[in-house]
C-alpha positions in Angstrom: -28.9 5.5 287.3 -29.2 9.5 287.7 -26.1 11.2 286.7 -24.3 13.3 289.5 -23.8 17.6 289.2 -22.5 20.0 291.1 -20.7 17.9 293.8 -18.2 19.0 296.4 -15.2 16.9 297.0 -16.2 16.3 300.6 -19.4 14.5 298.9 -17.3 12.5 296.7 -15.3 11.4 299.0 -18.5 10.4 300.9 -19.9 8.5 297.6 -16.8 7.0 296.5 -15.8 5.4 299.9 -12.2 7.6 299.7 -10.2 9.6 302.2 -9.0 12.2 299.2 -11.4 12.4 296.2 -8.8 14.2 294.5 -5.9 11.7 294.7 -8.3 9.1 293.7 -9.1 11.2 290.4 -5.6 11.7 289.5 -5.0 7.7 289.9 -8.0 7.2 288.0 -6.3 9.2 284.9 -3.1 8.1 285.6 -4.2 4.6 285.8 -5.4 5.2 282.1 -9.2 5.2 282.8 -9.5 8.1 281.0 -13.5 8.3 280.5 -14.0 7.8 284.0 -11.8 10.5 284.6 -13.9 13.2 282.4 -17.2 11.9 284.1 -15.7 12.3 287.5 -14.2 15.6 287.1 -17.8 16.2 285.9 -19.4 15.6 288.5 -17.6 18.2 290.9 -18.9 21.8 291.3 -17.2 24.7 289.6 -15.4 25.3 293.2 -14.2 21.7 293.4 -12.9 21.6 289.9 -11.1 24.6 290.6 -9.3 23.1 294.0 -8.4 19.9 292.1 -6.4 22.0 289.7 -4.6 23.5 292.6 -4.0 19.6 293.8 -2.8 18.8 290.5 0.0 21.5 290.3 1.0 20.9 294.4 0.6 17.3 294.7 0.9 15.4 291.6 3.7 14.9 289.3 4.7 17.3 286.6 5.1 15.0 284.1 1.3 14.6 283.9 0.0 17.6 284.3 -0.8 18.3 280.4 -2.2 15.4 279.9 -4.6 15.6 283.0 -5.3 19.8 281.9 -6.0 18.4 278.5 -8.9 16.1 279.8 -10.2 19.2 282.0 -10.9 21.3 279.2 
């Protein structure tokens, strides 16, 4: 199976079968799949990445944000 670059989320959410490919990551980490998290965040583009960090601060619960900005970097 060929790995998957530079993705936008609208072509995630295509791939993936989901309505927001962002709230899916978040579960994904939240739901303590951790290394599917870092290969998903992978795949997005550099513009992607940079709108799921805006998600994370709007939409998801402060008390994972470290954690989640941790496995970003």
């Amino acid at each position: 199976m060929t790995k998957r670059h530079s993705k936008t989320a609208a072509q995630q959410c295509r791939y993936y079968g989901v309505d927001n490919f962002f709230e899916y990551l978040a579960e994904v980490y939240i739901n303590g799949n951790f290394s599917a998290f870092r290969e998903l965040y992978k795949e997005l583009c550099s513009d992607a990445r940079k709108d799921f960090i805006d998600f994370l601060l709007s939409e998801v619960e402060p008390i994972y944000w470290r954690e989640i900005l941790k496995e970003t970097i």
